[in-house]
N, C-alpha and C positions, 0 to 999 in steps of 0.2 A: 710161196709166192715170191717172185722177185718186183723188187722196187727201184725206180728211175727217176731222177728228175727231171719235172717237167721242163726241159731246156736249161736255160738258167738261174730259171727262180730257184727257192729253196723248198716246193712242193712237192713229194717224195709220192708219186704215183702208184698202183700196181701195173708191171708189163703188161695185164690181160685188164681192159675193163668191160664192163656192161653196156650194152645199148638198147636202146627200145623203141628206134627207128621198124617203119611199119609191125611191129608186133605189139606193143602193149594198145589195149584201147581200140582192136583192129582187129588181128589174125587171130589173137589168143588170149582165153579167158582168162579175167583177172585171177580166179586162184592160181593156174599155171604161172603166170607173172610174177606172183609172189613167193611161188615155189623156185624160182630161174634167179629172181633177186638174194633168196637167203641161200641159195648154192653159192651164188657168185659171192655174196659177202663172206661164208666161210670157210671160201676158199681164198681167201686174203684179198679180193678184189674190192678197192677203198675208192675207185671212179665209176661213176654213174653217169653215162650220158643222155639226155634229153635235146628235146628243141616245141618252139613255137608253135612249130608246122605237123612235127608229129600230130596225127590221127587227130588234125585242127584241137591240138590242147588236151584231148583226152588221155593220151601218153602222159603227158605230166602228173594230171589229175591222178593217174591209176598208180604213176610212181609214189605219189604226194602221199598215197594213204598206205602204200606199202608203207613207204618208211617212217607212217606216223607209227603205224601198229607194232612195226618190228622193235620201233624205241629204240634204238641203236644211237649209242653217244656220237655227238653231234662232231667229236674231233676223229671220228674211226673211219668218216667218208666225204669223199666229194662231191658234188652233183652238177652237173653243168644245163645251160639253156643254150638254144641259139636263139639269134632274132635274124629276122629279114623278111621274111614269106607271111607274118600272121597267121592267123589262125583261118583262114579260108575267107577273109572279106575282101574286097577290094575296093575299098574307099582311098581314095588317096593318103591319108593320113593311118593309117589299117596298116601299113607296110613299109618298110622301108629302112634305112638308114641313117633316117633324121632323127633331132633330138628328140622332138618329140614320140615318135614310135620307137624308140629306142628306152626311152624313160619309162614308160606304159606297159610296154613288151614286157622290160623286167619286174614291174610291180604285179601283172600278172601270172608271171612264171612263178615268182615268190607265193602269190597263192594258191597255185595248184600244185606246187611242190609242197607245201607246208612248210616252208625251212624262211628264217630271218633273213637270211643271204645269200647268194650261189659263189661256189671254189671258182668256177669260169665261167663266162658269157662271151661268146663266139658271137662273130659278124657272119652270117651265113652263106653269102653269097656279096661279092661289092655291088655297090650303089650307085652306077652312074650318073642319077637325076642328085644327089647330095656330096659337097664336098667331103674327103675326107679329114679335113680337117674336124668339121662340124661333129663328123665322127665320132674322130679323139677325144676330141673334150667332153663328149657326152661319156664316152665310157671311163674316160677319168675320172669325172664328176661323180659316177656313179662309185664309182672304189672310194672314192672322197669320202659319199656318205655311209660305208657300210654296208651299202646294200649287195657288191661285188668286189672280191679278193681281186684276182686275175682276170686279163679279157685277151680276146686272141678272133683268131679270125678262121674261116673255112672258102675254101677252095677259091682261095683270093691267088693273083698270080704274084712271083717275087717282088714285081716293080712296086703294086700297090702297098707291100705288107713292108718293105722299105722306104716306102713315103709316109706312110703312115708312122714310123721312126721317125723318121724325117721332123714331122710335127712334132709328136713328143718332144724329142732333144729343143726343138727349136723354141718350143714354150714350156719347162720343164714341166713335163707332163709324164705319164705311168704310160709306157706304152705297151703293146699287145709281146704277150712271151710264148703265143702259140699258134701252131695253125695245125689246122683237121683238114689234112687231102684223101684222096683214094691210093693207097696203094696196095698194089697183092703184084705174084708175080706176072701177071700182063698190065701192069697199072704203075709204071713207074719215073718216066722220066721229070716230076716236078720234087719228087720227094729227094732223090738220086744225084739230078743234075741240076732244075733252074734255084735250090734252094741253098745249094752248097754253101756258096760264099756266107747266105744268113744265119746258117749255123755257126759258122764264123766269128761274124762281125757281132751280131744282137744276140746268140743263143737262144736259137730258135727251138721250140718243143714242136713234137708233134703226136696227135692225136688221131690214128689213122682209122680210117674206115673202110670196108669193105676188105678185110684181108684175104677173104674166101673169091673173092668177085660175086658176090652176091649168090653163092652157091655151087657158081659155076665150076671151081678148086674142091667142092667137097666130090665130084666125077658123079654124080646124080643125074646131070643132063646126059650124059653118053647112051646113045639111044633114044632119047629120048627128042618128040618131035609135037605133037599135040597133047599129051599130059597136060590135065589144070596143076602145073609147079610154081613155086615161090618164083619164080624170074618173071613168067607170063603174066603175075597179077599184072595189073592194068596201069596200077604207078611203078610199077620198075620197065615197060616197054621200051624206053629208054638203051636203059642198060642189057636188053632181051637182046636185042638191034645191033651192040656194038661187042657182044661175047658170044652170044649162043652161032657162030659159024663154023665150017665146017674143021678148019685150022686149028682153032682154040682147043674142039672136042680132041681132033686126034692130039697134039701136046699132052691135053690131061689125062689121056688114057696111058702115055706114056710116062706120065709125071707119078700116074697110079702105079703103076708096075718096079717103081725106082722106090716109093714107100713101102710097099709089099714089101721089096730087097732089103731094105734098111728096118725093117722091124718098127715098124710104124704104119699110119694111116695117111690119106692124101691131105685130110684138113688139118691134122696136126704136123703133118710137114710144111705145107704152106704158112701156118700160121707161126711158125718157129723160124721158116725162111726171113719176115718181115721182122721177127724180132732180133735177128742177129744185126740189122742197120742196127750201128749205136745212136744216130738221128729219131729210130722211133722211138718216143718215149714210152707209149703204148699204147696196145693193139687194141682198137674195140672189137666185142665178140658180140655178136646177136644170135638169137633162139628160140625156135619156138616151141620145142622138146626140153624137158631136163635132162634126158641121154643124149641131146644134141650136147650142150651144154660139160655136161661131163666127161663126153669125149675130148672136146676142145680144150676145157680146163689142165689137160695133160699134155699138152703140146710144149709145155716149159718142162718136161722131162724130155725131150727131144733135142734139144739144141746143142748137145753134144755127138746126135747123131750124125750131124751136118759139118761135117769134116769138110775139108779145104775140098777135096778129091769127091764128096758129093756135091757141093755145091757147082761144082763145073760139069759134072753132070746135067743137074738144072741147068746150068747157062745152055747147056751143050741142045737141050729140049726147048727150051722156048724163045731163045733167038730173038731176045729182044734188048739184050742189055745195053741200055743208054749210051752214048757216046762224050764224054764233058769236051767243051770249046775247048783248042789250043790255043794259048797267045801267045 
């Protein structure tokens, strides 16, 4: 396994972590869950991502008792929560980005994870009915007591995740060292280009999601049109809407036939693509198979595959490479 730091903290990652965004508590029985988590643990992967929203808390729940059983010392991994979405209520106070659902959020993350504290707690989405200041201080306070190391944010845009600096510096305060965006090769200009400078300036981590596009990189959908597949569940329509087009499929067919070439596969090329950014700090991997899982685990034997002269290859196929401002 290779290891990154998360931006510029001193939290030493693995490039591949776990997630269990829609599958645990959901698509796939918890023994499989368990069987996907002691892969990934020994396969050196020491991040674990969770959230709120997941399968409304029963993700956590089902992570919570993996990792009570597995007994794994408590310095071998990380686990993370997001907050913003709750757990499926909608009471005003049920959600959000104030202190108080913010406070609550993590007291109950902390019990369905079964852990004393979480490595990260992400801001899941920004809050426009809360300042961010109110933010800050909530998740400062929260590292204050113990209850969270690190706090960072997800698919916040650059302005906001630099005002949110902003605060910190200005009330010396712990501010956020990460953010969790989407990138895979059709998903890239916030990771690429609006975030540049903040790797820069704050040393920013990132924690990326969806490196496959949601499956759509593993070349599964080619062909495919009415199949009940993992894109069409009913919470990814979304994402079904803005990948499954006619463009996308032919790219991957031809992104397929370029891994064939190179003695590899499409999901392990892809996901080896994302991790040659030195900005990713690492990749999360989802699964609902353990040979899903163990195929993917192999993709950091890959990244030598991807010579200067493939990788313009890729560029050469999907036609999307960001363009950064001139000043």
């Amino acid at each position: 396994m290779l290891y990154r730091n998360l931006g510029r903290s001193g939290l030493q990652i693995s490039a591949l972590s776990f997630g269990s965004w829609i599958t645990f508590g959901n698509q796939i029985e918890d023994n499989t869950s368990e069987d996907l988590m002691k892969m990934a643990y020994d396969a050196g992967i020491n991040f674990f991502d969770n959230a709120e929203v997941y399968a409304a808390g029963k993700s956590e729940i089902v992570m919570g008792q993996i990792l009570k059983k597995m007994g794994w010392s408590r310095d071998t991994y990380a686990v993370s929560s997001k907050v913003f979405f709750g757990i499926g209520a909608q009471l005003p106070m049920q959600k959000g980005l104030n202190r108080k659902h913010v406070t609550e959020a993590c007291h109950q993350a902390l019990e369905r994870l079964q852990v004393d504290y979480l490595d990260l707690y992400l801001c899941h989405r920004p809050d426009k009915l809360t300042p961010i200041e109110e933010t800050v201080w909530s998740m400062h306070n929260l590292i204050v007591q113990g209850k969270v190391l690190y706090w960072g944010t997800s698919e916040w845009s650059g302005v906001e995740i630099m005002e949110a600096h902003r605060i910190a510096a200005q009330h010396h305060l712990i501010g956020p060292v990460v953010e969790q965006p989407q990138y895979n090769l059709f998903t890239r200009q916030k990771v690429e280009v609006e975030f540049d400078q903040i790797y820069r300036n704050v040393g920013l981590g990132t924690t990326i999601w969806s490196p496959l596009a949601s499956g759509l990189l593993t070349g599964k959908y080619n062909g495919v049109t009415e199949r009940n597949v993992r894109l069409k569940r009913l919470e990814l329509n979304w994402l079904a809407e803005r990948n499954l087009i006619e463009e996308n499929l032919r790219k991957v067919a031809e992104l397929q036939a370029l891994a064939l070439e190179i003695g590899t596969s499409l999901p392990r090329m892809s996901i080896a693509w994302c991790l040659m950014n030195p900005n990713v700090s690492t990749a999360i991997l989802g699964a609902s198979q353990t040979a899903q899982l163990e195929e993917n685990l192999k993709s950091l034997d890959d990244l030598d595959k991807l010579t200067p002269e493939v990788l313009e290859r890729i560029e050469e196929i999907v036609q999307n490479k960001p363009k950064k401002p001139v000043f």
